[in-house]
Structure formats: structure tokens, C-alpha cells
N, C-alpha and C positions, 0 to 999 in steps of 0.2 A: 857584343856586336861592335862593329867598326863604324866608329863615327863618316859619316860622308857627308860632303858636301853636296846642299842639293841643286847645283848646279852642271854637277857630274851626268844627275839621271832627268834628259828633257819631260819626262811624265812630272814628275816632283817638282820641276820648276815650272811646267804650265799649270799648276795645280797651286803654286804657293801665287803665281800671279793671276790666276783665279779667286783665289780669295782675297788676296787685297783687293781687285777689281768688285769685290761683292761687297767687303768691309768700307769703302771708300764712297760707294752707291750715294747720291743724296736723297734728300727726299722725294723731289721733283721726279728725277730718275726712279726711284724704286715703286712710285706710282704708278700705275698704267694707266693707259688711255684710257678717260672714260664718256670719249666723244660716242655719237652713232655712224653709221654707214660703214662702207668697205673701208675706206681709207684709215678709220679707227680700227676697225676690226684686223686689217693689215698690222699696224703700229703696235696691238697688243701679241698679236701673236709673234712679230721681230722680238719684243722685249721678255716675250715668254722663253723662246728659242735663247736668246742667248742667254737670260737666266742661268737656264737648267744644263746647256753647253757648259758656262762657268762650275754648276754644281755639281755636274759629272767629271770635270776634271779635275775638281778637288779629291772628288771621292777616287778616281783612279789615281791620283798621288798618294790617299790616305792608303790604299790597295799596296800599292809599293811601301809604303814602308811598314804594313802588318807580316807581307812575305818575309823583307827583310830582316825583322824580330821572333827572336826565338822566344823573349818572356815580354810581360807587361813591362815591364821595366824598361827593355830594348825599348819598344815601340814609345815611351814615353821621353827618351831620349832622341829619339828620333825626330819627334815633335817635335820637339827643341831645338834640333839642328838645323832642321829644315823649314823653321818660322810656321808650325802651326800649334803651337803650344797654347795658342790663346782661343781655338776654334773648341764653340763647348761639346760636351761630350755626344750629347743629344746629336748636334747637328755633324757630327765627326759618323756615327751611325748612321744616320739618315744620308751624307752624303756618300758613304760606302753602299749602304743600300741600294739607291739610285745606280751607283755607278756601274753594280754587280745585275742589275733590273732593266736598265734601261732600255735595251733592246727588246726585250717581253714586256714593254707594260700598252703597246697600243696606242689608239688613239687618247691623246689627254687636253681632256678639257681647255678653252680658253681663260686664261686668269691665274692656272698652277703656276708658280713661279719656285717655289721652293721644296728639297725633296721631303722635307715632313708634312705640309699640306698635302703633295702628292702620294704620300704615304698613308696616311690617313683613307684619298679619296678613294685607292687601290684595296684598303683595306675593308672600307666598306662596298665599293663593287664585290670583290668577292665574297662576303656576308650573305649578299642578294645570290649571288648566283650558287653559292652553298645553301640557302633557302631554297633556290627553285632547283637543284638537281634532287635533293631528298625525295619530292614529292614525285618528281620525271624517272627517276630507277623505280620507287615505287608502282609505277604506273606497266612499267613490262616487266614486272614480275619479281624485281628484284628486293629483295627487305632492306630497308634501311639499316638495318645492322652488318650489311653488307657491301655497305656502301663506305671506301676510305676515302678518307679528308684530307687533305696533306693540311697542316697544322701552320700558321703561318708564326714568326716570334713579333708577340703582342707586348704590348706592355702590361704587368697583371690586371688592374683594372679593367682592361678591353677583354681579356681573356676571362675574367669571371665575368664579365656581360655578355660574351661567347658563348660562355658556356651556358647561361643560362636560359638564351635566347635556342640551341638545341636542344635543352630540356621543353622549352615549352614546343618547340617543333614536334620533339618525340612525341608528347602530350597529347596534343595536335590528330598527329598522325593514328595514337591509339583509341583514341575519342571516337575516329573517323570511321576506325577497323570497327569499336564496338556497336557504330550508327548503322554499319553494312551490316554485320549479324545481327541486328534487332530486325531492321527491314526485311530481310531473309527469313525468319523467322515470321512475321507478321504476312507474308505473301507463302510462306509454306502453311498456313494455318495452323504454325506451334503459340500462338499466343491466345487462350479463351478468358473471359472474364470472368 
């Protein structure tokens, strides 16, 4: 890969002064408002916005230079050139995530400042709402077993609690099937003592 300068590609450089603008934060600032009324409520959501502005243009710089790298190696060179070598791994993910999300995630919360908080809270919305679609295909006729998930990349531990939280759904759900054929049975008068 060819070394560049990341003053050449304006994404890269609003993305490296994105992050120094997040790395430089004080405390004060990285606070939010935690007055009442509108006026508060205004002040948090300016400091949310730009936040996640600054987080999305990291992550669309980190975007540029994953295309840019043909190996791991590339891209950690990359880093390097372009002053984000120090950004840790985690949030180098989370802010590609973001970047590549941001348009589909909807309305978010007041207070998400960060794309791994907001990763988190996206991850558990949809938890719930793959809890209540199981039950709603079931409901016109469709088996859960015929129902696809798109699978989102968890971290393992979120994923064997995923998973286990569908095993008890399924459970759930066969428990329910076997409650419907005993009562079926008890109002057919198959049941005598």
C-alpha cells in the first residue's frame, strides 16, 4: 500500500480532527447537561449531535482507509500515517460501525454520546423486538422455525446470552403449544380420571 498523506483525502482529515476534537474533550464538556426544562434538554441534545457528528466522521475516515488496505498490515500502517494509531481497537469498531449505521438506527435516545453506548442500546432494541416478532409470526401461522434473524456481530459473551435467551423463547413457546393441546384435549373430553 502507498503511504498517503492524510491531508490529501478531506474524509481522513475531518476524521483525524474529529478525534483529536473528542481526545482533547474536558470534563466539563464531556458532561452533559444535567439541568431540567427545555433549555437543558436543548443543550443536551446540541452536545449529543455533535458528539456522534465527531464519531461518524472518525468512523468514515477509519472507512477510507479499510478500502484503502488490501491486508491488516496496510490498514495498520495507515493508522499510523494518518494520526490514528492511538484510537483503541474497540472504539476504531464501534466508530466504523456507527459510521456504516448511522442512517438506519432512528430515533436515539437523549444522553447516547458514544457509538459503543449506542451500540449496546441498538443491540438491545433489537433483542426485544426479535422477542416480540417470534411470538407475532407465530400468531398467523407462521412456525418459528421459519422465521430468519439476521444475526447481528456480538461480542461472544452477548452472543451466548443470545443464544440462550432463544432457547428459553423456544421453551417458552413449546410449553405454550403443549398448554393449547392439553386444553384441546380437556374440552374434547379426551381426558377421564
Amino acid at each position: 500500500m502507498q503511504k498517503q498523506r492524510s491531508s490529501e483525502d478531506p474524509i481522513t482529515a475531518r476524521g483525524r480532527a474529529a478525534w483529536e476534537m473528542l481526545q482533547s474533550a474536558t470534563s466539563s464538556q464531556s458532561t452533559l447537561s444535567r439541568g431540567s426544562g427545555l433549555s437543558a434538554l436543548a443543550r443536551r441534545k446540541k452536545v449529543q449531535a455533535e458528539r456522534l457528528r465527531l464519531w461518524r466522521d472518525l468512523g468514515d475516515a477509519l472507512a477510507v482507509g479499510k478500502r484503502a488496505s488490501r491486508t491488516g498490515r496496510d490498514y495498520h500502517e495507515w493508522l499510523k500515517v494518518n494520526g490514528f494509531e492511538f484510537v483503541q481497537k474497540s472504539a476504531r469498531t464501534d466508530a466504523l460501525w456507527f459510521a456504516a449505521n448511522a442512517t438506519t438506527l432512528g430515533e436515539i435516545p437523549v444522553g447516547i454520546t458514544s457509538p459503543t453506548t449506542l451500540r449496546s442500546w441498538v443491540q438491545t432494541r433489537n433483542a426485544r423486538q426479535r422477542a416480540t416478532a417470534i411470538p407475532s409470526a407465530r400468531s398467523t401461522g407462521v412456525a418459528s422455525s421459519d422465521v430468519t434473524l439476521q444475526e447481528p456481530k456480538v461480542p461472544v459473551s452477548m452472543s451466548k446470552i443470545a443464544d440462550l435467551l432463544r432457547d428459553a423463547a423456544a421453551s417458552l413457546l413449546r410449553g405454550a403449544e403443549l398448554m393449547q393441546d392439553a386444553a384441546r384435549l380437556i374440552h374434547q373430553g379426551g381426558m377421564h380420571e
